[in-house]
Backbone as CSV, one residue per row, in Angstrom:
resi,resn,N_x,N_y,N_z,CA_x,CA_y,CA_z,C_x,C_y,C_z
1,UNK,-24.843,25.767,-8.400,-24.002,24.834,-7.699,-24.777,23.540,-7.521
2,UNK,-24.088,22.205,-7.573,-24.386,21.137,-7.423,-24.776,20.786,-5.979
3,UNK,-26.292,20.161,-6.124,-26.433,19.660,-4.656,-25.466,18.733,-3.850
4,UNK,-25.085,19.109,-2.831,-23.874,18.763,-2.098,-22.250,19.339,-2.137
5,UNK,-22.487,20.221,-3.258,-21.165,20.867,-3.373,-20.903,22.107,-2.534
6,UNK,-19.485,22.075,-1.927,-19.647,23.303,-0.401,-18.643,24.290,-1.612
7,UNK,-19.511,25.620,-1.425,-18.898,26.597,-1.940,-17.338,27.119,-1.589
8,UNK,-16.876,27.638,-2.630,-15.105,27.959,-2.247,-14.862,29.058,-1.225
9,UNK,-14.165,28.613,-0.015,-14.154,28.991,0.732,-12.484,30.094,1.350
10,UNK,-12.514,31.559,1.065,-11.217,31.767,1.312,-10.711,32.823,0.746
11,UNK,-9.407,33.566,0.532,-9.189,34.005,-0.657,-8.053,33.300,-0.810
12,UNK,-6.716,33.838,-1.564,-5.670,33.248,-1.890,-4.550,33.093,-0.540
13,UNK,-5.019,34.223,-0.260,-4.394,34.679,1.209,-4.670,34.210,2.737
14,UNK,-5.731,33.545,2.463,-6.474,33.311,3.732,-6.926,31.549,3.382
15,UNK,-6.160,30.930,2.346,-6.279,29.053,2.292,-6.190,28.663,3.520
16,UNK,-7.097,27.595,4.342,-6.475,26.815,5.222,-5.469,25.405,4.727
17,UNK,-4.888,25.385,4.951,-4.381,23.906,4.568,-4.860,22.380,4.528
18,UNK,-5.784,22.390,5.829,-6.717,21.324,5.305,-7.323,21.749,3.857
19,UNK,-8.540,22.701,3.794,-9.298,22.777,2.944,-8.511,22.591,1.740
20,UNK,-7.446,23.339,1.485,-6.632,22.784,0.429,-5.906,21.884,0.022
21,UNK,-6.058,21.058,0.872,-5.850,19.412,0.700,-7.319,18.621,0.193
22,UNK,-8.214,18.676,0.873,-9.311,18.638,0.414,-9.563,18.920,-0.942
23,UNK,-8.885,19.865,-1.758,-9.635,20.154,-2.835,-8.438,19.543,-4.082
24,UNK,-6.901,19.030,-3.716,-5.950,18.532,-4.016,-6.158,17.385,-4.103
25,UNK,-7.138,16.431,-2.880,-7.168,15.204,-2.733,-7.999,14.377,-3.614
26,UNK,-9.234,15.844,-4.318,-10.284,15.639,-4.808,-9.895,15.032,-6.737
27,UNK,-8.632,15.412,-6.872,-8.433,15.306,-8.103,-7.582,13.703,-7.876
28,UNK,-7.778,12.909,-8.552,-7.374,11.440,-8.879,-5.943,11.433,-9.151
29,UNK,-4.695,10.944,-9.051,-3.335,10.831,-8.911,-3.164,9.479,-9.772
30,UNK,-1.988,9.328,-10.515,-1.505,7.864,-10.685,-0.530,7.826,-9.370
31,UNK,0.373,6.598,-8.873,1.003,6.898,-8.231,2.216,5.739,-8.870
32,UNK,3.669,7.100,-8.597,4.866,6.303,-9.117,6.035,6.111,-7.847
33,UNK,6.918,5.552,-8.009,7.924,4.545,-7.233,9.193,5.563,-7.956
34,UNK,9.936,6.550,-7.129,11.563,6.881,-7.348,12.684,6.140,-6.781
35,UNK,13.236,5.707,-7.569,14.462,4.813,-6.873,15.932,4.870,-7.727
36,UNK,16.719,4.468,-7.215,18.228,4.457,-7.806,19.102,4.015,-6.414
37,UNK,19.711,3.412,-7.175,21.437,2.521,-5.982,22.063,4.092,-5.809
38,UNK,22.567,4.137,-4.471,23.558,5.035,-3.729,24.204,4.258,-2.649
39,UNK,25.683,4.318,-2.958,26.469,3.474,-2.512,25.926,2.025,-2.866
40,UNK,25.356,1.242,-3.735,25.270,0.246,-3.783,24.018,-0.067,-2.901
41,UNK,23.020,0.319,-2.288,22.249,0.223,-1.370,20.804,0.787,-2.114
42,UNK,19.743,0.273,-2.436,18.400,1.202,-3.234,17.538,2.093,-2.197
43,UNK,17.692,2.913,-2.592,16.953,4.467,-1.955,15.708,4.534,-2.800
44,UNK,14.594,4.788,-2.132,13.171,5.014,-2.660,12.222,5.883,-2.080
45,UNK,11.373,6.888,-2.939,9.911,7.188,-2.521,9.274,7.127,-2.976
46,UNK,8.094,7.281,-2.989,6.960,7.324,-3.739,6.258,9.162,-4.353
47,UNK,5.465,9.024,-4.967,5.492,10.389,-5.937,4.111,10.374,-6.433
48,UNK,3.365,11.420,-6.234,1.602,11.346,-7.172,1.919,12.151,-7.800
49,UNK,2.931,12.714,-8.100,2.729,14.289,-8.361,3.719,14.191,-10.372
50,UNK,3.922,13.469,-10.514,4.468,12.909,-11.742,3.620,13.080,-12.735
51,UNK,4.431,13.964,-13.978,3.616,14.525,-15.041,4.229,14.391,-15.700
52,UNK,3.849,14.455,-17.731,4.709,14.185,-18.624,4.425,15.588,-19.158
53,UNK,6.093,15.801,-19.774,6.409,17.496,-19.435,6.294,17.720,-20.976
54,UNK,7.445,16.865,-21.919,7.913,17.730,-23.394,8.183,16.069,-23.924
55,UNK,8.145,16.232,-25.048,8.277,14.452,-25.860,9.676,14.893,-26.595
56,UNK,9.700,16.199,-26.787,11.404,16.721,-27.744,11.557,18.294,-26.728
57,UNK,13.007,17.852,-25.851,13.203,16.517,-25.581,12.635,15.921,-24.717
58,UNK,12.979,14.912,-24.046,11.998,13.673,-23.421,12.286,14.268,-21.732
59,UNK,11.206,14.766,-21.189,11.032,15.433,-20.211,9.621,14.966,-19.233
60,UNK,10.022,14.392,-17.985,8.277,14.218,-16.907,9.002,15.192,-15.788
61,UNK,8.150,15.270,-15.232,8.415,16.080,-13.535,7.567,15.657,-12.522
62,UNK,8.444,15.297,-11.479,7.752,15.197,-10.136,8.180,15.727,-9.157
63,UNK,7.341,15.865,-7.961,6.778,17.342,-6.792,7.806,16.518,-5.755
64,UNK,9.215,17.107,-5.073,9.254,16.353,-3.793,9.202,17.598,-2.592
65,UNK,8.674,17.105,-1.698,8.456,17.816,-0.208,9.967,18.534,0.236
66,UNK,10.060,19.694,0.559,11.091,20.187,1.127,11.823,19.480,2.401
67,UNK,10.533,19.098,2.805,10.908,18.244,4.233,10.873,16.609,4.149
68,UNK,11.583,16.066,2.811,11.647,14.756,2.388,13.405,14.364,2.807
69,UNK,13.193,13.474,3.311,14.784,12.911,4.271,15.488,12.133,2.933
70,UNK,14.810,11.429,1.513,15.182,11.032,0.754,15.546,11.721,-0.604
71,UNK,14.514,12.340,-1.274,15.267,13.273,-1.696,16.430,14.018,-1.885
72,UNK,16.922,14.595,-0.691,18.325,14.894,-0.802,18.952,13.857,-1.249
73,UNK,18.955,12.638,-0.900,19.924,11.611,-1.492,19.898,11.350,-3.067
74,UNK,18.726,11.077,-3.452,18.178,10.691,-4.977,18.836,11.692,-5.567
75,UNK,18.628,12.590,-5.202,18.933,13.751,-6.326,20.619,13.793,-6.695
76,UNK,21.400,12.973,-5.930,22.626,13.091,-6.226,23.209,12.091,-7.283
77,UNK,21.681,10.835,-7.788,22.419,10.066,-8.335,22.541,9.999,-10.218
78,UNK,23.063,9.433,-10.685,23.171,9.803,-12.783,22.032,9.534,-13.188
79,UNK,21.372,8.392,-12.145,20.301,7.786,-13.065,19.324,7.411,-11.884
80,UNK,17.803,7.860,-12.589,16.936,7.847,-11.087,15.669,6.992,-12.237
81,UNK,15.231,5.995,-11.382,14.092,4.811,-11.976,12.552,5.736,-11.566
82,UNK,11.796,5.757,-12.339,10.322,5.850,-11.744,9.354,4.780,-12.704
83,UNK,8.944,4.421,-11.733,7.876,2.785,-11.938,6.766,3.564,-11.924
84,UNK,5.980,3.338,-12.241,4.220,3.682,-12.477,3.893,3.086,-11.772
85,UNK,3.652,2.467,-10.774,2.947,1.636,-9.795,1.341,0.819,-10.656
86,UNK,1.208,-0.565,-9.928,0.661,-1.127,-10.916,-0.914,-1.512,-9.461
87,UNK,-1.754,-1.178,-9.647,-3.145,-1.481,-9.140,-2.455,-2.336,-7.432
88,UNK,-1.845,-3.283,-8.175,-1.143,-4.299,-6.923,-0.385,-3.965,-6.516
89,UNK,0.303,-3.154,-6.560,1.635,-2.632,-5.405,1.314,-1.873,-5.156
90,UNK,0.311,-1.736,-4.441,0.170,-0.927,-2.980,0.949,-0.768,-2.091
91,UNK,1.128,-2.339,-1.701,2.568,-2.809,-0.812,3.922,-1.824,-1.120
92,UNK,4.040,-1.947,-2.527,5.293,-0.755,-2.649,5.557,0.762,-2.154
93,UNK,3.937,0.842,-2.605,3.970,2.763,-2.481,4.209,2.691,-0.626
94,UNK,3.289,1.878,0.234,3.007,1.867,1.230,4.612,2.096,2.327
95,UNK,4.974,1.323,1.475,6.741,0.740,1.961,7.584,1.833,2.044
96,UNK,7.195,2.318,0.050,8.182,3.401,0.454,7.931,4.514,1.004
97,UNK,6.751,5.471,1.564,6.314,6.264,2.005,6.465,6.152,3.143
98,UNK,6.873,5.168,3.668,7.192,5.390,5.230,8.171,5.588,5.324
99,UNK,8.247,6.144,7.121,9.407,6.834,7.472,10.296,5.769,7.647
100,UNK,12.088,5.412,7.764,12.787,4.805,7.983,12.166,3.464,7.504
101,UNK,13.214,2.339,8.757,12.996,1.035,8.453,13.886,0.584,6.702
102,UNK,13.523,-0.741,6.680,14.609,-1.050,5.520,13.034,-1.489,4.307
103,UNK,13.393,0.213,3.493,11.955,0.051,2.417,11.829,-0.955,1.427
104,UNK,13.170,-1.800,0.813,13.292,-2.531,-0.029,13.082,-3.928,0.469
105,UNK,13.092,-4.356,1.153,13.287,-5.622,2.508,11.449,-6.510,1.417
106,UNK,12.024,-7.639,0.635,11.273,-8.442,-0.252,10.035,-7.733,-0.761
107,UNK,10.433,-6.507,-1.534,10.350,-5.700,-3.065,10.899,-6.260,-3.834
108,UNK,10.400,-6.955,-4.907,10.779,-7.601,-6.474,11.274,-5.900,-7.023
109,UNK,12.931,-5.453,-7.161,12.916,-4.712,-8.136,14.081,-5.255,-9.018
110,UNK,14.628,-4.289,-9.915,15.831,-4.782,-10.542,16.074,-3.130,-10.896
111,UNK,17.894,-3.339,-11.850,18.923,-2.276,-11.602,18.567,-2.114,-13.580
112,UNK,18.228,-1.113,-13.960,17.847,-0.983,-15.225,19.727,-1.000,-16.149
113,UNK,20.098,-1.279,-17.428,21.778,-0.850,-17.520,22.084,0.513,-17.328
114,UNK,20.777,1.657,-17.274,21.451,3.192,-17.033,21.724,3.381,-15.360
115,UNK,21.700,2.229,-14.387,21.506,2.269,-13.379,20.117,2.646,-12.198
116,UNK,19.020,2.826,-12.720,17.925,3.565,-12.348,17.385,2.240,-11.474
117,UNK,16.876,1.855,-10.883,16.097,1.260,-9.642,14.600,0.898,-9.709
118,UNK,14.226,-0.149,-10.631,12.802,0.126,-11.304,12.159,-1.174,-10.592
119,UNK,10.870,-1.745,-10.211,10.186,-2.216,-9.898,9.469,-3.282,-10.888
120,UNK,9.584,-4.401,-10.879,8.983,-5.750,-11.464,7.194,-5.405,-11.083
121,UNK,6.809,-5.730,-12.198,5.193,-5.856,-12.058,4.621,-4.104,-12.519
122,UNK,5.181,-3.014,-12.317,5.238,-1.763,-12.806,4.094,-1.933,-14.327
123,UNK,3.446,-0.785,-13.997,2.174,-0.665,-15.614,3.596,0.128,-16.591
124,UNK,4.789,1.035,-16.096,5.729,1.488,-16.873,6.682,1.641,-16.598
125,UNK,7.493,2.029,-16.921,9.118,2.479,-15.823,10.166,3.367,-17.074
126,UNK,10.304,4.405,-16.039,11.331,5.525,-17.065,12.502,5.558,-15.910
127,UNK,13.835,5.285,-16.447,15.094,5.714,-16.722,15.491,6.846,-16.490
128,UNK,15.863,8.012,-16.168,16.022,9.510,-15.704,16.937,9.719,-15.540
129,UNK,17.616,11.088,-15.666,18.154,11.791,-14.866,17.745,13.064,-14.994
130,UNK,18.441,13.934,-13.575,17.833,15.290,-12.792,18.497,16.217,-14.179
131,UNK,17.262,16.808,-14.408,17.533,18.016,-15.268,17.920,18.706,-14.761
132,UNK,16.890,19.490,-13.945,16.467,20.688,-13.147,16.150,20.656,-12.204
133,UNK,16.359,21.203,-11.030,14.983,21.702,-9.691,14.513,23.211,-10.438
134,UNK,12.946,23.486,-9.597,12.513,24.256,-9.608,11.969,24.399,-7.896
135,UNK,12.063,25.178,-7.047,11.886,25.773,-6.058,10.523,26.351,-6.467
136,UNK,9.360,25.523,-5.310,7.814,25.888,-5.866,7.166,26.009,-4.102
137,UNK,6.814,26.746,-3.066,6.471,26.607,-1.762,6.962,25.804,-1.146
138,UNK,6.743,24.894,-0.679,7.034,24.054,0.316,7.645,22.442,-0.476
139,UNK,7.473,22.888,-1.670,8.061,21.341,-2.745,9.146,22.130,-3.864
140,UNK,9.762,20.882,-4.481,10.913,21.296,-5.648,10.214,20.872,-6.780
141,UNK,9.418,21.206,-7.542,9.475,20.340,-8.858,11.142,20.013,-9.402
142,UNK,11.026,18.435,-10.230,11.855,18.263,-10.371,11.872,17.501,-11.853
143,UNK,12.438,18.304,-12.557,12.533,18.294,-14.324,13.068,17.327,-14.432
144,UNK,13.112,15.622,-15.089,14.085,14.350,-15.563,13.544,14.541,-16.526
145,UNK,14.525,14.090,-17.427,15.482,13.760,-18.837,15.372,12.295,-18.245
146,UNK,14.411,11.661,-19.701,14.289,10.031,-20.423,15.071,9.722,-20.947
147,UNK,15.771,8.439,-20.773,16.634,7.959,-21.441,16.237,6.896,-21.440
148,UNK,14.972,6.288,-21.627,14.712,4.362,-21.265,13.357,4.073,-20.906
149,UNK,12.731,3.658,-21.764,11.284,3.528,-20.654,10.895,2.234,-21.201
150,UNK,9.589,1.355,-20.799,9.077,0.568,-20.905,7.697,0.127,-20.848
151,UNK,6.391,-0.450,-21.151,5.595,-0.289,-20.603,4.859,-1.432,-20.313
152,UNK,4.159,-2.118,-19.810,3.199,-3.251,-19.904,1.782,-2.871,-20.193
153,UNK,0.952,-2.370,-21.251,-0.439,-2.088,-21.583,-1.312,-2.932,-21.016
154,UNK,-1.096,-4.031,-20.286,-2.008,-5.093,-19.540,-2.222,-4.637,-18.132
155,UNK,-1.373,-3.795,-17.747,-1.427,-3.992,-16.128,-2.156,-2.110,-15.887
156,UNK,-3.278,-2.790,-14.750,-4.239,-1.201,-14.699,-3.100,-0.653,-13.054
157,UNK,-3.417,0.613,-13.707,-2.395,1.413,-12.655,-2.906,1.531,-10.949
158,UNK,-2.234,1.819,-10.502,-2.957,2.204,-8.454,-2.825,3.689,-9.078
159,UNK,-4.303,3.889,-8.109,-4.600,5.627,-8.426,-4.730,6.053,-7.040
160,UNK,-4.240,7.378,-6.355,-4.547,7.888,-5.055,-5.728,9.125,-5.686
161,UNK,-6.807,8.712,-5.121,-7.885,9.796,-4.881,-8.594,9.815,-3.518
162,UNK,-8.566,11.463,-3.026,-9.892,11.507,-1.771,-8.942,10.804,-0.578
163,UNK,-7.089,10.901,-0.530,-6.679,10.427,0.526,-6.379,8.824,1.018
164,UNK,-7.349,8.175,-0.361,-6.893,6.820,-0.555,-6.369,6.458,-1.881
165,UNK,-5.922,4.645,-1.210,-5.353,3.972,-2.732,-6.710,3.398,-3.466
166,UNK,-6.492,3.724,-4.448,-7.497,2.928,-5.204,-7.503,2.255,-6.547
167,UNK,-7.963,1.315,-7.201,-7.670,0.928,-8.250,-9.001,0.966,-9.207
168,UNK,-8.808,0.782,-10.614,-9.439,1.165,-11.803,-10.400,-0.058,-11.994
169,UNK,-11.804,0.172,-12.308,-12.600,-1.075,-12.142,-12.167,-1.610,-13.728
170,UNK,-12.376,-3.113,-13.763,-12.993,-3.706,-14.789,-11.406,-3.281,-15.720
């Protein structure tokens, strides 16, 4: 074992939840932006948990909390936006991760033509809709179907590691 490294502590049965945040927090995140119009109004959260699933067909998945007040809404709409968050919108993730209040209130986004809710300045942005849920503990993974994406190769992404935001040197 590496000097300074604290041995695994537990069995499967006996995790504390800190410690297993701790060891969740330890692995580096990109972080992305979910959004889409309901009733004409943009609904948003934010997401680390966003993975690219199958290329045929065009499949990512991201983790939402059972106990997410937004979610239920998103999930009802044809077409759901996820932005890659870009080093500088912090401000975004920050916005939308909070509770209540009006999250969009001078957010640069725009309405993609599949309807999806995507974010200006974004390192990418995919187009979606809900495949699937999957029922996973205390979160849904949630299977989208690509229909649209985009990318800017110039812009370095915001990464959450260790409980903070952080961005990519150089």
């Amino acid at each position: 074992m590496s000097p300074g490294a604290e041995p695994a502590v537990g069995t499967p049965q006996t995790l504390e939840a800190a410690a297993l945040r701790r060891v969740f927090a330890a692995f580096p995140t990109g972080v992305t932006a979910l959004a889409a119009l309901l009733d004409g109004e943009p609904v948003g959260m934010t997401a680390s948990s966003f993975v690219s699933v199958s290329l045929d067909p065009p499949l990512v998945s991201v983790c939402a909390a059972h106990s997410s007040l937004t979610w239920p809404r998103l999930r009802r709409v044809p077409r759901l936006g996820v932005s890659v968050l870009s080093g500088a919108q912090e401000p975004v993730s920050r916005r939308l991760a909070a509770p209540g209040g009006e999250r969009f209130a001078g957010l640069d986004w725009w309405r993609s033509p599949g309807g999806a809710v995507l974010f200006s300045g974004a390192g990418a942005w995919l187009d979606c809709s809900v495949e699937r849920e999957i029922a996973a503990g205390d979160h849904v993974i949630v299977l989208l179907r690509v229909h649209a994406t985009g990318v800017d190769p110039h812009v370095a992404p915001l990464v959450f590691h260790g409980t903070r935001y952080r961005r990519l040197a150089g």
